[in-house]
C-alpha positions in Angstrom: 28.7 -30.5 -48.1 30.6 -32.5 -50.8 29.9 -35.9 -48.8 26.2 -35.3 -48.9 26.3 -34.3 -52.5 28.7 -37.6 -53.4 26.1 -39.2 -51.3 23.0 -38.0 -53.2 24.7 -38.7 -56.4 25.4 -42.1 -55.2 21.7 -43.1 -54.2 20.9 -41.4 -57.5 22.7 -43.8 -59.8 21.8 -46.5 -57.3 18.1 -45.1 -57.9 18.5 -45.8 -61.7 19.7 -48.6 -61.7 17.2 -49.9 -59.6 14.6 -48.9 -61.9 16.2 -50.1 -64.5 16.6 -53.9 -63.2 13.4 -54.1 -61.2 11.1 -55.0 -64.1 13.8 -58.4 -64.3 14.8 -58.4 -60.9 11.2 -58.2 -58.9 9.7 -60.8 -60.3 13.1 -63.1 -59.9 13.1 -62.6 -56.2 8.9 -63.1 -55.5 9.3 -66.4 -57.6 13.0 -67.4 -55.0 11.4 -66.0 -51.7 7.8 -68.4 -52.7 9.9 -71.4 -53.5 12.1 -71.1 -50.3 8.7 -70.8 -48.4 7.2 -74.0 -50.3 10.8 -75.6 -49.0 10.5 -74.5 -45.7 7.9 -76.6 -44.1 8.0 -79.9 -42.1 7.2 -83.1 -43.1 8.2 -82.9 -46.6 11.9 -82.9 -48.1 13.1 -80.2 -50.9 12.9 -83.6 -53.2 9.0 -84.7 -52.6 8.4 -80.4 -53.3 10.3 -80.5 -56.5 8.7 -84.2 -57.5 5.0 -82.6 -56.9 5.8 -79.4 -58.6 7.4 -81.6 -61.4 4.3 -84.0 -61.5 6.5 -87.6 -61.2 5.5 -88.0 -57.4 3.3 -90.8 -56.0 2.8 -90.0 -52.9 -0.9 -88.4 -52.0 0.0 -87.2 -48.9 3.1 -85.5 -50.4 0.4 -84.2 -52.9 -1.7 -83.1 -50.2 0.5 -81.3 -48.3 2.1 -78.9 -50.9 -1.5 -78.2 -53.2 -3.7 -77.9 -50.3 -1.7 -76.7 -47.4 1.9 -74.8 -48.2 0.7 -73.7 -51.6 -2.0 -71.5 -50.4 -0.3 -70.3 -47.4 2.8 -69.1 -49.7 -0.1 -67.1 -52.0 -1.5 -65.7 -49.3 1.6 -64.3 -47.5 2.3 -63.2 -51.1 -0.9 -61.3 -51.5 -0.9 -60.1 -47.8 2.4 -58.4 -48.1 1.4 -56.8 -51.5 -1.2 -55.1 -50.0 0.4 -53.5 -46.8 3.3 -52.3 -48.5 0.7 -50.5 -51.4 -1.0 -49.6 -48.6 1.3 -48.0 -46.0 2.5 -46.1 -49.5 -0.7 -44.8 -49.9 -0.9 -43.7 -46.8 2.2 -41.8 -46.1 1.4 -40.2 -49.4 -2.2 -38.8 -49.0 -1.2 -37.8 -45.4 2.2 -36.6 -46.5 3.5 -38.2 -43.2 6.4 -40.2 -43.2 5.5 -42.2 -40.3 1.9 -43.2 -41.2 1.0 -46.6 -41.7 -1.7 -49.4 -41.0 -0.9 -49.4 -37.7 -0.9 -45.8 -36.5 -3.7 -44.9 -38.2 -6.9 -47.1 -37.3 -7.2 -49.5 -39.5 -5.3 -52.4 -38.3 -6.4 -52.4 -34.9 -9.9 -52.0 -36.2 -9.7 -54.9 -38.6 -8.3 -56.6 -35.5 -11.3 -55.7 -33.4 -13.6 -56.7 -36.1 -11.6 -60.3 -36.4 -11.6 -61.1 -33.2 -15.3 -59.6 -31.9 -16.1 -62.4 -35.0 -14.2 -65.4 -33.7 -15.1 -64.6 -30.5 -19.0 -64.6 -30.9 -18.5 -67.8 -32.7 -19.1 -66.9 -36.2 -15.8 -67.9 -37.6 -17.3 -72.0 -36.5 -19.9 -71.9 -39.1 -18.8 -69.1 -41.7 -15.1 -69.2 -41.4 -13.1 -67.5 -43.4 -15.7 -65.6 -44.6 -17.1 -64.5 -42.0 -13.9 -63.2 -40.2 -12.5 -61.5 -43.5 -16.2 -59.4 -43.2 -15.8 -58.0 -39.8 -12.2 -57.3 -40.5 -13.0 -55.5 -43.9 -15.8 -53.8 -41.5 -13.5 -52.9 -38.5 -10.8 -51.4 -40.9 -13.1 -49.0 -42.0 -14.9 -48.6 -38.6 -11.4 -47.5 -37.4 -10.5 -45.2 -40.2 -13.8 -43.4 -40.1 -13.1 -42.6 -36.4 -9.9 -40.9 -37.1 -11.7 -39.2 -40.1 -14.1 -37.7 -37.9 -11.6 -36.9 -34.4 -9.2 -35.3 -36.8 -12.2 -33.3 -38.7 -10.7 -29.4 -40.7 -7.2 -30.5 -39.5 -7.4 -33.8 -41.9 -4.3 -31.7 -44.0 -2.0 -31.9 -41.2 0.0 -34.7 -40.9 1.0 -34.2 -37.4 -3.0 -33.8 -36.2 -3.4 -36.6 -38.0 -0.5 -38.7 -36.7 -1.8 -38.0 -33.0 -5.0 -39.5 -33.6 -4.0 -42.0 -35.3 -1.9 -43.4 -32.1 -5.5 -42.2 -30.1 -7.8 -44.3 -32.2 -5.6 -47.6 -32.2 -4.6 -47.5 -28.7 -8.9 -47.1 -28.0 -9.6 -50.0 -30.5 -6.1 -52.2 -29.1 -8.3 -51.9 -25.5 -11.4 -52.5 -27.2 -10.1 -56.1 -28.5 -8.5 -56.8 -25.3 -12.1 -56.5 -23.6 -13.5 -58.7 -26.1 -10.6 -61.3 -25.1 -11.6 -61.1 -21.5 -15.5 -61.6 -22.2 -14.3 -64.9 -24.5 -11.4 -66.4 -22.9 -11.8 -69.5 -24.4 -10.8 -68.1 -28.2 -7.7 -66.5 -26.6 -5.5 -69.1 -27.5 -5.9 -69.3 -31.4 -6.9 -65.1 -31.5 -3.5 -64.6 -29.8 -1.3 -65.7 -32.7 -3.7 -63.9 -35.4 -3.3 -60.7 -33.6 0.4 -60.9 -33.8 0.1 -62.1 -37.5 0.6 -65.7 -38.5 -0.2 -67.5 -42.1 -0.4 -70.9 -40.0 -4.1 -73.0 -41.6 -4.3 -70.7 -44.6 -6.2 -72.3 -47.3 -7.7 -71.4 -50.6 -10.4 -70.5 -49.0 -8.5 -67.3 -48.0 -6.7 -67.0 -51.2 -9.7 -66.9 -53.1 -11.5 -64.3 -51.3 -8.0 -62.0 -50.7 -7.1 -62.0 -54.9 -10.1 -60.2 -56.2 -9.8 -57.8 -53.7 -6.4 -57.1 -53.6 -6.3 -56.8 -57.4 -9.4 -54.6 -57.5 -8.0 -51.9 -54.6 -4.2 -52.3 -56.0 -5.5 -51.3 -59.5 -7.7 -48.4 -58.0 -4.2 -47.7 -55.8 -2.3 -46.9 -58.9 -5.1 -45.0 -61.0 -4.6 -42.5 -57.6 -0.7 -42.1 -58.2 -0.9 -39.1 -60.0 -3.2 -37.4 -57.4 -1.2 -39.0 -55.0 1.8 -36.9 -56.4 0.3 -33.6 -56.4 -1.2 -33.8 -53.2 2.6 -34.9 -51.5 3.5 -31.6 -53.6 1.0 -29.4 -50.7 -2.9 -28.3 -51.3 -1.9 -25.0 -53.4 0.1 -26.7 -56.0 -2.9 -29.4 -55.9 -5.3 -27.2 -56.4 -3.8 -24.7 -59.1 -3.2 -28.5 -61.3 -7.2 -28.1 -60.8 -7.2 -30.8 -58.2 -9.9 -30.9 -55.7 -7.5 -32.1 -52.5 -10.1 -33.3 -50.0 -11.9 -35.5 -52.5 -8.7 -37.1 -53.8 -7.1 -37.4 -50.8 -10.4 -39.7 -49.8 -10.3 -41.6 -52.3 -6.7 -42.6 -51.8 -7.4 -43.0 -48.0 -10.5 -45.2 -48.9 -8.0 -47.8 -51.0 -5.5 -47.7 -48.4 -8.4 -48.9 -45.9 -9.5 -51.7 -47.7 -6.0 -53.3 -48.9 -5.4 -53.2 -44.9 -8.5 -54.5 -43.9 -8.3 -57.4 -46.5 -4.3 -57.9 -45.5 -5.3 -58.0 -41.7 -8.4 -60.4 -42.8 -6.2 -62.7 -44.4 -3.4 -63.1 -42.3 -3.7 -61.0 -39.1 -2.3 -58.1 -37.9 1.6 -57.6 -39.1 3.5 -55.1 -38.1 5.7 -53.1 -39.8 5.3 -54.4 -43.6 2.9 -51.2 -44.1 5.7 -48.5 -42.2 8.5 -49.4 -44.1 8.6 -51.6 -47.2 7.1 -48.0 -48.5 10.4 -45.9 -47.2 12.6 -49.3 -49.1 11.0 -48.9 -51.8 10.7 -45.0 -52.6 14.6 -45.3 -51.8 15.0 -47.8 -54.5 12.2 -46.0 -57.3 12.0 -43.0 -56.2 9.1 -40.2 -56.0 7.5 -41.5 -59.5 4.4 -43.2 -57.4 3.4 -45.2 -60.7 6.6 -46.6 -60.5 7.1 -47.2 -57.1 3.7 -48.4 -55.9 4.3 -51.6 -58.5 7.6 -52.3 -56.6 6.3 -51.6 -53.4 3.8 -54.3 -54.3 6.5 -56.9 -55.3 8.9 -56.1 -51.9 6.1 -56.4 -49.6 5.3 -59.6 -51.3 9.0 -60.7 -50.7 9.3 -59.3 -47.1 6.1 -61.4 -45.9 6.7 -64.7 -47.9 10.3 -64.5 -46.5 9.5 -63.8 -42.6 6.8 -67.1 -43.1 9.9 -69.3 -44.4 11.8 -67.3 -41.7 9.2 -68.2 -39.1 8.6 -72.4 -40.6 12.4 -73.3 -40.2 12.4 -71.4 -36.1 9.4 -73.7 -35.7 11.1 -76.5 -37.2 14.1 -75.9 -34.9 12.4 -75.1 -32.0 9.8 -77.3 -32.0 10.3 -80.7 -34.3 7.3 -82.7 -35.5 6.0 -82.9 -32.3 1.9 -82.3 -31.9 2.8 -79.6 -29.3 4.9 -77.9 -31.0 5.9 -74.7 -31.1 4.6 -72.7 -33.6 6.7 -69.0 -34.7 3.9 -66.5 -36.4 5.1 -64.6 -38.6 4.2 -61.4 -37.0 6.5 -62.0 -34.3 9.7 -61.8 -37.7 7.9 -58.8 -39.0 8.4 -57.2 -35.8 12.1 -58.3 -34.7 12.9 -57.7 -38.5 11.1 -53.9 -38.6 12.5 -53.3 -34.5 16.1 -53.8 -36.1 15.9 -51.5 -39.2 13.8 -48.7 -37.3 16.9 -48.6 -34.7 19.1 -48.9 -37.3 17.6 -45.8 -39.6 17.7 -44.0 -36.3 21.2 -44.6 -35.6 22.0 -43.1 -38.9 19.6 -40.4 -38.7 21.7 -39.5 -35.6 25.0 -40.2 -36.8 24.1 -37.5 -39.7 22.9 -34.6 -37.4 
């Protein structure tokens, strides 16, 4: 009994601290994690990047590279991870379910399904990325909506809602690898999206994931309060003079579209959405107008840091050569989120 109180106390202060520093700290480590990304690329050397960033370089292709190629990839792994993290937040909130996320509940596979019905019926040669970011934004919801409808009056219990959840993305996981079959000849570049990969980002992408992930992050925060109340059970939600269903909907409906405009950008990533959120209510605590900020800024950080992660195992695996091999970031995400989950459930053992 008194280690778990010294232990509470402990994360307390720690908790405090934390929200104390993060206003300094946060933006410190977005601005190191996006410089070590800009540094980890091939062909250019940590001297041309600073030159270009400094404006004294001469060198176009230098030039090139860093404005039109690493620049917008490092935004848009910024932007990506800002949005699953809010999301998967959002998410275990409203469904006041620990284990919910992107992933398990719909809205990944269906942006997935969406993507890659898209590239596959060859709209992404004449549209792209427009076109693609549509049918994702249109299979995220597609997928939420079935799990709306499967899980019907038992929408207020997480577990109900969990089940489904794995029901509906195992369905739409099959559903995309049927669409593979019928278009073999997209596999190879689909492939790497579905695991998640920022390789060819442009500002094309940036441009269309900004406004959206601003507009859905802002309406993401206005629903913390809500949010709160609803995590509290439907009684204490309703005698605040809450209506649940109607919040809980509209905090659902944000968490759909950040995903679907994450998974549009950059693929489908694993993890980011499951357990940034858990980091960062450690870190912040229950306060979610607190938290959903940092929650923003340390799924920003874990995504731009598995791409430099993933650019220097390319680098080492692979060289300059034209056939090289290419690490997607998805495939760090998912070593990276493997490791903490067993390690979380090692200590969740060692405690009982």
């Amino acid at each position: 009994m008194t280690a778990s109180v010294t232990r509470g106390r402990a994360a307390g202060a720690l908790r405090g601290r934390a929200v104390r520093l993060a206003p300094y700290l946060l933006p410190v480590a977005v601005l190191a994690v996006a410089a070590g990304d800009l540094l980890a690329g091939r062909a250019l050397t940590a001297d041309q990047v600073w030159a270009v960033l400094a404006g004294g370089s001469a060198d176009p292709l230098a030039e090139h590279l860093l404005w039109q190629v690493r620049l917008p990839r490092t935004l848009v792994a910024l932007g990506a991870g800002a949005c699953l993290a809010v999301a998967g937040l959002v998410l275990q909130a409203a469904l006041r379910n620990p284990l919910a996320g992107p992933e398990v509940t719909g809205v990944t596979p269906g942006a997935a399904l969406g993507a890659v019905a898209a590239t596959g019926a060859g709209l992404a040669g004449w549209a792209s990325p427009a076109a693609v970011v549509v049918a994702a934004v249109v299979g995220g919801f597609t997928g939420a909506g079935l799990l709306w409808l499967l899980v019907g009056r038992e929408r207020s219990d997480p577990a109900s809602t969990a089940v489904h959840g794995v029901l509906v993305s195992a369905v739409l996981g099959g559903s995309t690898s049927v669409v593979l079959l019928v278009a073999p000849g997209e596999i190879g570049s689909v492939v790497q999206w579905m695991i998640g990969t920022t390789e060819a980002r442009t500002w094309a992408h940036w441009h269309l994931l900004w406004p959206w992930a601003l507009f859905w992050g802002a309406a993401a925060w206005l629903s913390s309060a809500p949010l709160m109340l609803l995590r509290c059970g439907e009684g204490v939600a309703q005698a605040a003079g809450l209506a649940p269903a109607r919040a809980r909907a509209g905090a659902l409906l944000c968490a759909v579209a950040l995903t679907a405009g994450a998974v549009a950008a950059v693929g489908a990533l694993g993890f980011v959405g499951l357990l940034v959120p858990h980091v960062a209510l450690a870190l912040f605590g229950a306060d979610l107008r607190t938290t959903l900020p940092g929650a923003a800024a340390l799924g920003a950080v874990t995504v731009c840091g598995a791409d430099a992660v993933a650019q220097l195992a390319s680098r080492a695996a692979g060289g300059l050569d034209a056939d090289r091999l290419v690490v997607p970031v998805g495939a760090v995400t998912a070593f990276a989120g493997a490791a903490v989950l067993l390690a979380v459930a090692r200590r969740h053992t060692t405690d009982q």
